[in-house]
Backbone bond lengths (Angstrom), bond angles and torsions (degrees), N, CA, C in turn:
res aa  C-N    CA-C-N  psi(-1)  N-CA   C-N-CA  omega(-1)  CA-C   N-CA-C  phi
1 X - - - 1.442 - - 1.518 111.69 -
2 X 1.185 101.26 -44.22 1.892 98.70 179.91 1.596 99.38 -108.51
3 X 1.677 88.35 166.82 1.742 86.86 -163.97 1.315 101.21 -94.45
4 X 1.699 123.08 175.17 1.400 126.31 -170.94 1.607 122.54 -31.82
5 X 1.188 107.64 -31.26 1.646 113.87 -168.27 1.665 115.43 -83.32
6 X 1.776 99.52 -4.50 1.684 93.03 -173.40 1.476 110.99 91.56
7 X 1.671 112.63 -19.38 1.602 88.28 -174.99 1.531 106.73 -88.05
8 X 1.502 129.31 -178.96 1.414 132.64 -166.87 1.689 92.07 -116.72
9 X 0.790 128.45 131.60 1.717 154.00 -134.23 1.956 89.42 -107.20
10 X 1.221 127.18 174.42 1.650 121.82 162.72 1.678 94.22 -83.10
11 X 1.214 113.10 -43.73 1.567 120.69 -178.44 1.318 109.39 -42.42
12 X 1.533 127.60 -53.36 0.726 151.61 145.54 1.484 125.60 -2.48
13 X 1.284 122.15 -78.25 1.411 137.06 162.92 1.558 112.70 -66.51
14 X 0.971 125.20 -50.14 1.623 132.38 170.01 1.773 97.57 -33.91
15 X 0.970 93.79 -70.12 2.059 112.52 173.12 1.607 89.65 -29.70
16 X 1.075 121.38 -86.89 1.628 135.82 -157.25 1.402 90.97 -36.64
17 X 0.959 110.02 -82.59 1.313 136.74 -154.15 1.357 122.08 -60.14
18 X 1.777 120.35 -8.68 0.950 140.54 138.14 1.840 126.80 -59.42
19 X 1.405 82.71 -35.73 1.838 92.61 -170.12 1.277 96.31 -89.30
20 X 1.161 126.30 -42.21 1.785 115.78 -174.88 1.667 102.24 -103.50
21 X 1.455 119.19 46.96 1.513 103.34 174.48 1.383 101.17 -74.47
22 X 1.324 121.78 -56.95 1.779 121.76 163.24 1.840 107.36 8.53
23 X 1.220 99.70 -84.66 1.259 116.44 -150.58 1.688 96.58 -71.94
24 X 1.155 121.77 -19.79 1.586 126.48 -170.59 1.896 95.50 -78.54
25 X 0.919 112.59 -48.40 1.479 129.84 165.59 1.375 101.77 -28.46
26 X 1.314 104.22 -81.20 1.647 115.00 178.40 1.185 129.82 -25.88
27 X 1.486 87.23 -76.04 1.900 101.37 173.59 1.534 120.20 -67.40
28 X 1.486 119.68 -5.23 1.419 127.67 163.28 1.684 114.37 -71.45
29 X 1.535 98.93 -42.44 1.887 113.41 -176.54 2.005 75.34 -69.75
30 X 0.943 120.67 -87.21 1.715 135.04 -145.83 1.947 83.44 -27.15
31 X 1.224 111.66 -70.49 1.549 117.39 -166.30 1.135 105.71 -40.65
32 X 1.609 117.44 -52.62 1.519 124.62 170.50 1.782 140.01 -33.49
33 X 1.502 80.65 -41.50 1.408 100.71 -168.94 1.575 104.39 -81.37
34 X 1.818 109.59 -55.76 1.563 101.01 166.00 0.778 146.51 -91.12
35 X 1.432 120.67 35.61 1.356 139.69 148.29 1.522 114.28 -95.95
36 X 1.175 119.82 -8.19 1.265 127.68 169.07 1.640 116.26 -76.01
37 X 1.526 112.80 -57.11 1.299 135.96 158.49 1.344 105.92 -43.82
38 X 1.334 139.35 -43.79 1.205 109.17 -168.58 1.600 120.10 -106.29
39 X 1.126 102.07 -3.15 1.460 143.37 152.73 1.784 121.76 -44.85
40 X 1.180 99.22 -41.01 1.413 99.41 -169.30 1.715 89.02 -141.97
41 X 1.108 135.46 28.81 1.714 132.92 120.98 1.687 112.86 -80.58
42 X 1.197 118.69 -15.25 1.627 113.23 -174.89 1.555 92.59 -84.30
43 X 1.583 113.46 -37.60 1.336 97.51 -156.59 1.351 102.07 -85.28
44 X 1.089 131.02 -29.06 1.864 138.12 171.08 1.968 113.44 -62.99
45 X 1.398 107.16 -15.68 1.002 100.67 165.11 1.910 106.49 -95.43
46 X 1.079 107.91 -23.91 1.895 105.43 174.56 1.444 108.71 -69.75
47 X 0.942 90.73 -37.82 1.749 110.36 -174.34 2.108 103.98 -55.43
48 X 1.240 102.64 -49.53 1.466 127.99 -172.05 2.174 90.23 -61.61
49 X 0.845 86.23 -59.60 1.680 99.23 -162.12 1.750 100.65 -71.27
50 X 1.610 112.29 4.44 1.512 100.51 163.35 1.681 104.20 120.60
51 X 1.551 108.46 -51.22 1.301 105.92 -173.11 2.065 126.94 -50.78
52 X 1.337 113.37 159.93 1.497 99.43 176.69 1.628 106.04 -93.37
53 X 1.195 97.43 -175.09 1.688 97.27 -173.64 1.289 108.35 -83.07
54 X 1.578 133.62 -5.37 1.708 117.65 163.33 1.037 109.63 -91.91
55 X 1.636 128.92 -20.93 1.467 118.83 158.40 1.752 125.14 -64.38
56 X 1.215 107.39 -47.69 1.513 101.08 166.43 1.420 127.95 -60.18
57 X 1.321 116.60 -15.35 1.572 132.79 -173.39 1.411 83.91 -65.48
58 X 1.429 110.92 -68.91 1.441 143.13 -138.18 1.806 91.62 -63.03
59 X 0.860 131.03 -41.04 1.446 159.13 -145.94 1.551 86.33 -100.10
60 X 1.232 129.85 -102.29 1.738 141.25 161.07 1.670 103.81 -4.71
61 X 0.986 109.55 -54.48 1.672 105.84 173.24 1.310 131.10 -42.92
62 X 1.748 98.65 -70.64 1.452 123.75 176.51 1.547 109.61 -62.35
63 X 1.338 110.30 -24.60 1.803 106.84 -167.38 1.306 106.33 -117.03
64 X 1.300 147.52 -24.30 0.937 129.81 -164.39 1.753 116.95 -71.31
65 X 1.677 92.59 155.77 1.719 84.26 177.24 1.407 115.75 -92.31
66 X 1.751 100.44 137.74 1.607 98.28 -157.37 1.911 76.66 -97.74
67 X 1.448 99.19 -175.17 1.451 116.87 171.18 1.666 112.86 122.06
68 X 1.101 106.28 -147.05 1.525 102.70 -153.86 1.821 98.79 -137.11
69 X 1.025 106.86 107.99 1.593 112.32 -174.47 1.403 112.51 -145.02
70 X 1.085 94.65 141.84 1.853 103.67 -160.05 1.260 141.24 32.54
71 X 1.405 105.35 37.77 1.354 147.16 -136.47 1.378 125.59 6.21
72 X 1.489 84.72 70.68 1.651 106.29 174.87 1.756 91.95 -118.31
73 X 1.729 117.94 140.20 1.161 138.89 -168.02 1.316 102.20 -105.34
74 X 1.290 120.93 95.58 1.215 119.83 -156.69 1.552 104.91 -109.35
75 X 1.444 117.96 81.23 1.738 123.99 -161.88 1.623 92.71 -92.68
76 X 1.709 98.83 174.88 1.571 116.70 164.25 1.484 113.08 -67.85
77 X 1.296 117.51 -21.46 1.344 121.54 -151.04 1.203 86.41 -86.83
78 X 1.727 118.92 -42.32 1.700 120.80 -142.08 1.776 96.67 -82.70
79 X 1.780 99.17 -19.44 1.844 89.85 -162.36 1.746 89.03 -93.56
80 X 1.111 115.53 -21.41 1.984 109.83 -172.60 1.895 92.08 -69.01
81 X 1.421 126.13 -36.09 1.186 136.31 -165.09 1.688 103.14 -63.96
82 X 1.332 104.84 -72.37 1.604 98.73 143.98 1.154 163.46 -18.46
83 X 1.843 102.99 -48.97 1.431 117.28 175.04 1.348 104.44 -71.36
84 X 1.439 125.53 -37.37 1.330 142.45 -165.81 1.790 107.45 -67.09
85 X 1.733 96.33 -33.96 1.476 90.51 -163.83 1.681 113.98 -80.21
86 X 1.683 110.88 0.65 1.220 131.07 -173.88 2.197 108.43 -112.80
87 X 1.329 75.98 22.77 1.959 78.59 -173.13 1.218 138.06 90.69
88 X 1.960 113.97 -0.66 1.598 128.56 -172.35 1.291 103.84 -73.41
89 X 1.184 133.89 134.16 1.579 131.23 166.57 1.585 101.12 -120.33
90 X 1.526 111.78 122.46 1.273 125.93 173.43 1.434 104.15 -48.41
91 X 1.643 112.37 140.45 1.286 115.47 177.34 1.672 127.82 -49.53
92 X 1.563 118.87 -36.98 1.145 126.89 155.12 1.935 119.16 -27.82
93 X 0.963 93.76 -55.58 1.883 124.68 -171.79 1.491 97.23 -71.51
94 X 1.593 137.63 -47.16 0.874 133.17 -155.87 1.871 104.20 -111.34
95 X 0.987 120.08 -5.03 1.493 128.32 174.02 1.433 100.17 -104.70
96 X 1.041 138.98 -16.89 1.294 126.37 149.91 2.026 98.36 105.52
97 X 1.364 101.83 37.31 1.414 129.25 139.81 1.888 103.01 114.15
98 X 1.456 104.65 24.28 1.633 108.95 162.67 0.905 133.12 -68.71
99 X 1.668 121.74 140.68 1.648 104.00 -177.86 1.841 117.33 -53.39
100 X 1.080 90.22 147.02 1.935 86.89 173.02 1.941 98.71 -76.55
């Protein structure tokens, strides 16, 4: 697969990444899913304590802990992607095109 020198070629990875798209799939849904889950227990517990769902969004954004745990990739992008998929509209979106 790699050429004499040990390094991994673009050909190389293209190859891989063809043969294990399957499994890239997977672990794309898996990442998906628990970031979803943990995503919408923060907001059902804000939700519980009174707040509405653009305030808890709003809240979930600024506070949540981002990083990488149990190797789940836990970005801004992945939890706003989320908030959105449950009805959150970034303040920008919902003020009718202001910065958030």
């Amino acid at each position: 697969m790699s050429t004499p020198n040990n390094y991994i070629t673009p050909s190389d990875f293209l190859a891989w990444e063809k043969v294990n798209a399957a499994m890239l799939r997977d672990e794309a849904e898996r990442q998906r899913r628990a970031i979803d889950d943990a995503v919408i227990k923060a907001v059902m517990q804000a939700r519980q304590s009174g707040m509405c769902l653009q305030d808890a969004g709003r809240i979930i954004v600024r506070n949540f802990q981002y990083g990488c745990r149990d190797g789940i990739s836990y970005t801004p992008a992945a939890v706003r992607r989320a908030l959105e998929s449950i009805g959150w509209e970034p303040k920008r979106k919902n003020a009718g095109g202001d910065a958030q």
